[in-house]
Every structure is written in structure tokens, then in C-alpha cells.
Phi, psi and omega in degrees: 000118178247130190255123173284165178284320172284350171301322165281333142341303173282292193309321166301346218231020174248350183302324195288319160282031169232038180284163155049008166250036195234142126188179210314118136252168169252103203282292203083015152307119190314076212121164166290150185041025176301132155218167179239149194245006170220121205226138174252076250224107194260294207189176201279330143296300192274137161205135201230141196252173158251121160244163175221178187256060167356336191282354180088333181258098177134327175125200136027238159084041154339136160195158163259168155220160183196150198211128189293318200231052178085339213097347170287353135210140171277163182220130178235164200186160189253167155233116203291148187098325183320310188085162199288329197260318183296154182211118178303110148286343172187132158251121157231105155292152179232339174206202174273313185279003187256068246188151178236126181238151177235119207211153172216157189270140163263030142228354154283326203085022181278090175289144186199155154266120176226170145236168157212178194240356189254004180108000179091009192285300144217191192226138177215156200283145175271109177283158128102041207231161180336090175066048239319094146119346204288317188318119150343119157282128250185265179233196210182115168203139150248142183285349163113177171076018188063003161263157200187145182234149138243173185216180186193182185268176182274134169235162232359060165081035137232145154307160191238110160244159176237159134246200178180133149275322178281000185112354200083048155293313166245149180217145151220150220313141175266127185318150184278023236203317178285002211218150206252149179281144167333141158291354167210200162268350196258345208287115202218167170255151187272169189225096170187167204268358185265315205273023157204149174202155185252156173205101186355141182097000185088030209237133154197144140257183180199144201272179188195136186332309211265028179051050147258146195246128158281118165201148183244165142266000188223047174085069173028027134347283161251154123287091137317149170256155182293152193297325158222190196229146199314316179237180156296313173189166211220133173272312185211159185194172172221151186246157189192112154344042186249009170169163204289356191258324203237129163209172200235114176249150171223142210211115167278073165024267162261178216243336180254011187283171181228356171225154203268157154267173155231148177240152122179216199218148197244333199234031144098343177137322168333303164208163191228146183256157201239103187261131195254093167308163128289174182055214175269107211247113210228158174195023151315282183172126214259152184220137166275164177226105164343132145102312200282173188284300187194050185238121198253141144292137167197141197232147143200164188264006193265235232276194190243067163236331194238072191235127172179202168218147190210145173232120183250157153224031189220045175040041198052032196257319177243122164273156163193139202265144158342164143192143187207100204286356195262330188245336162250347195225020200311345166220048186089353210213145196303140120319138169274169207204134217219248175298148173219166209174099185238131192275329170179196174241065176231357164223152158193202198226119130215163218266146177218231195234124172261084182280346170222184193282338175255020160246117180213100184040345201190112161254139188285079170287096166265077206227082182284043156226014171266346160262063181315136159315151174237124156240121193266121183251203187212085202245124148062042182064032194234131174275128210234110202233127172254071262186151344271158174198132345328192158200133177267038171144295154312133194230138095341067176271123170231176217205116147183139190187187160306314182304170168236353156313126212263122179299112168261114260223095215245155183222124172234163183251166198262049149257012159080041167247146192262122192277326186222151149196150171218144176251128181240174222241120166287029182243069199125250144210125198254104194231160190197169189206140172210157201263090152324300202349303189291333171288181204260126176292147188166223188233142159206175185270124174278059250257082183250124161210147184219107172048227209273033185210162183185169208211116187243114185257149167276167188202117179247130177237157221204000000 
């Protein structure tokens, strides 16, 4: 993989801008050492959380939350019906009054569907749904505008998927014909809120035991399995996104490993690479952030050498942690940090512990000057991502897809003399950055051509 420099360069040097836009909310969730480990980003008002009770004492203890208004106040709830034993495994919101939970008894092991419509007052089991009701239920996501899928393990030697258009007022079932067969009888998906992810536009994917990636493009319609799979078999894993071409699997091998592997793929599932990060590298759990070229989030909550909230914008390949010194960093040292969930990028969520009377679960990443354009083409089957443009002197070209052809990549002023040019090497992902700043602000011309296709763009420099 080859990396200009100066792109890593700018990425060190953007960590410092991401002070002073974090702070505290209050979920009004119940208890003490309450978290939340699951945050649903409906739109830049609705957000709906999965909380627990952290203190060890009382059990469990599931609980929600949602908020109408950005966060400026929660409305919180239990999910009533649930029983003592069942624990919520995957929240997807869908509205403010709307929400889908994928939920297991921890002592049958018994998986269910439920919704409520009312807003989290209550929850009722979802009929006429995988296999109604009999399938191991496994996840639950929606792309907004009310399409949305669930999935289950397969019966009889199909997967049992659903979609919806309506919020999931109706959901229907996808032909088995649209859907690639187990590779055994033993093959199943996993039921946790990491084993599946979604990406605007109608893209998700989702793991399976035997280390295969299930993934559609077209609103859960059809399915495929990826051309090759990360692994051999997988005890347990988490997945990620950011376009039909690039996702991140992190995986535990065997039921007895204790580190996770890592993966991922630049062409779509086509071959997968072994990702060796840089920086703080977080690995609790992750979000792509809508609208960006390839910028990920990632948190963890554990010991205190590895706690923090950390960001690549190089599809996880270089980390660097958030800093905010009153809220991630209030003593000197990361907090820990537990679900996460970013609506684009000027806003997002993420959920921590309400270990004192001034923390309570879930801090607000706000930054109106972090969602800069990103614009995104399509040269030779490739995603062509140029950001930000407008800009005000640093510019971004990043390149990743299937093709292997290499992109060229030209910047003219418009007395047509050319000011930049780079070639990037498609065996993977390719990025490169360079500063206009010193140039006369204006318009200038964007040249992107790979073998027979090509592209010409304005570049606004401000």
C-alpha cells in the first residue's frame, strides 16, 4: 500500500482540531455506573441508546433511551415485556415513536424480535417475521427513508432474511433465489450489534461462523456472499463499512483466542488484506461516519492503557485519539468509552459510564466546521473521493475499489497550465493531499482518468 507523506502529515496535524467540540449528556437512564453500549442515529435530532447497568449489583439490567432533540433532553425506558432474563442485542431505530430490538434469553439462548411504536413506552414481539418467530433472530438496520432489513440463521438450507420500505410496518421475505446458500448446514450469523453494518445507499453487509461476508447493494433485494471470505471460521466478530467496495472485519479466530484478527478489503470482498494500524487503534467498537470519503470512529472501554475514542480517516489504516480535556481527557488520561453512532461529520455519539453525578452515559460530538464536502465519483469502477470543496487550501484525493489500474489524477487553473498532478496506484487504497492555499482562491479544474474513463470537476478554493 503506498502512502504519501504529506497526507500523513495533515492527518497529524488535524488531531488538535478536534478539541472543544464534546459534551456530556444526560440519558436519565436509572442507576448508578449506567452505559450505553449501543447508540442509533435515526437523524441529527433522533437517537435511540442501548444501556446497562455497569455496577454489578441488581444484574443487567437493559435499559433505553432517545432523544427528539439533538440531545438537549433524553426520555428514557425500560423494555417492558422483555422478562428478567432477555437482554437487548441489537437497537435500530427508526423514528422517534419507532424502534426494533433483536433480543436473547441469557439462559435459553433463545433469540426474539420485538418493536414498539410508542416511542420505547412499550415493546411487543414482531409477528409474521422470520419464520414466525421460530428463526434464531441475528440483526436489524435501517438506511433511513424506512427501508430496512433483518436476517436470521438459515432454515432450511436458506437464509431467512426480510426487507421493509415502510419503517417495518410490512417486511418481505427475499426469495431464496436472491440469496446465496449456506456453505453447510452448520453455517449461522452472528446476534450482536458489530455483525452487521450498513452504508447509505443501500449497502450491508453481515458475517457468518464459518468467516464469510454476506453482503447486498440494493436495499437487502439480492444478496451475495463475497468473492472470498476474510476467514476460515470465525468465533465471534465485528464489521464495518464504508461502501460496497471497503469494509473492516475484526474477528476472533477460535472461541479460545483472546485478540482479535484483523482484515479488509479495498475491492469489494474480491481479496482481503491483513490491517496492521497505526496510532490508537480502539477496538471495543466502530462506526463509518456517513457523508465522509473513509472516516471511521472507534472506542474502547477497557483497562486503562487502552480507553479513549480514536479516528482514522484513512479507512483505518493511521489512528489518532479525539482530545478534549474537560470530557475524554478530564485527568489527564482517556476515558473509557463504549458504543458509538455518527450521523455525519459534524455530528455524533458516544456513550460512556455514568460513573459520577457529572457524567451520564453519552457524550455529543458537535463541530460545524467538520462536515467539509466530500465529493464522490465513480473512474474505471472506483470510488474517486476529493474533499474538502469547497477548501480552504488543503485538498484530499483518495482512490479505492476493485480496479487495479492506476488513476491520474490532474489539477488546472483555468489558463489551462497545470498546477498538481499524481498518479495513484490502485493496489488498494491510494491517498495523497496537496496545499492550494499559496494559490490565487478561485475555481480550478479537476482532470481524474483511469484506462478509458475520466472525469473533469470544479475545485473551489476559498
Amino acid at each position: 500500500m503506498k502512502k504519501n507523506l504529506l497526507f500523513i502529515a495533515l492527518f497529524l496535524i488535524s488531531i488538535g482540531l478536534h478539541a472543544q467540540y464534546w459534551s456530556q449528556q444526560n440519558t436519565n437512564m436509572a442507576g448508578t455506573s449506567v452505559g450505553v453500549d449501543q447508540v442509533s442515529v435515526v437523524d441529527s435530532n433522533i437517537v435511540w441508546v442501548n444501556g446497562f447497568n455497569g455496577s454489578g449489583v441488581g444484574g443487567y439490567a437493559p435499559l433505553h433511551a432517545k432523544t427528539i432533540n439533538g440531545g438537549t433532553t433524553w426520555t428514557a425506558g425500560t423494555y417492558s415485556g422483555f422478562g428478567a432474563t432477555v437482554h437487548s442485542a441489537v437497537l435500530a431505530g427508526v423514528s422517534a415513536t419507532n424502534a426494533f430490538c433483536i433480543a436473547i434469553d441469557t439462559v435459553s439462548s433463545a433469540a426474539s424480535f420485538w418493536k414498539t411504536t410508542d416511542g420505547g413506552t412499550t415493546w411487543a414481539l414482531v409477528t409474521g417475521v422470520l419464520n414466525g418467530g421460530s428463526t434464531f433472530a441475528d440483526g436489524v438496520a435501517f438506511w433511513g427513508n424506512g427501508k430496512g432489513f433483518c436476517y436470521g440463521d438459515p432454515v432450511s438450507s436458506n437464509w431467512d432474511i426480510y426487507t421493509t420500505s415502510d419503517g417495518g410496518t410490512t417486511w418481505n421475505d427475499v426469495p431464496n433465489a436472491n440469496m446465496p446458500a449456506p456453505s453447510s448446514a452448520s453455517e449461522y450469523g452472528y446476534n450482536g450489534s458489530t455483525c452487521a453494518t450498513i452504508v447509505p445507499g443501500g449497502i450491508a453487509w453481515f458475517l457468518t461462523n464459518a468467516g464469510r461476508v454476506i453482503k447486498t447493494s440494493d436495499y437487502g433485494a439480492t444478496w451475495t456472499a463475497t468473492a472470498a471470505a476474510p476467514f476460515t471460521a470465525i468465533a465471534n466478530g465485528q464489521i464495518y463499512a464504508s461502501s460496497a467496495n471497503y469494509a473492516i472485519i475484526g474477528a476472533y479466530p477460535t472461541s479460545t483466542a483472546t485478540v482479535e484478527s484483523w482484515k479488509y478489503t479495498t475491492d469489494g470482498g474480491a481479496t482481503w488484506d491483513t490491517l496492521a494500524p497505526t496510532g490508537s487503534f480502539y477496538q471495543y467498537q466502530m462506526c463509518y461516519v456517513p457523508g465522509s470519503a473513509n472516516t471511521f470512529v472507534a472506542t474502547s472501554p477497557f483497562s486503562s492503557t487502552i480507553v479513549g475514542v480514536g479516528y482514522s480517516t484513512d479507512g483505518g489504516l493511521s489512528w489518532a485519539d479525539y482530545t478534549d480535556a474537560t470530557y475524554l481527557q478530564p485527568a489527564g488520561s482517556n476515558i473509557q468509552t463504549l458504543g458509538v453512532g455518527f450521523y455525519n461529520l459534524n455530528i455524533g455519539w458516544v456513550g460512556n459510564y455514568d460513573a459520577a453525578a457529572t457524567i451520564n452515559s453519552i457524550l455529543k460530538y458537535d463541530n460545524p466546521n467538520g462536515g467539509a464536502g466530500v465529493q464522490t465519483y465513480t473512474v474505471n469502477g472506483n470510488d474517486v473521493n476529493i474533499y474538502p470543496n469547497p477548501s480552504n487550501g488543503f485538498v484530499n484525493f483518495a482512490v479505492n475499489g476493485p480496479n487495479k489500474n492506476d488513476i491520474q489524477i490532474k489539477v488546472y487553473d483555468l489558463a489551462g497550465s497545470m498546477i498538481f498532478e499524481k498518479t495513484l496506484n490502485v493496489n488498494g487504497t491510494s491517498y495523497t493531499s496537496y496545499d492550494f492555499s499559496e494559490l490565487s482562491k478561485g475555481m480550478y479544474i479537476v482532470n481524474v482518468s483511469s484506462v478509458n474513463d475520466h472525469l473533469i470537476k470544479k475545485l473551489i478554493i476559498n
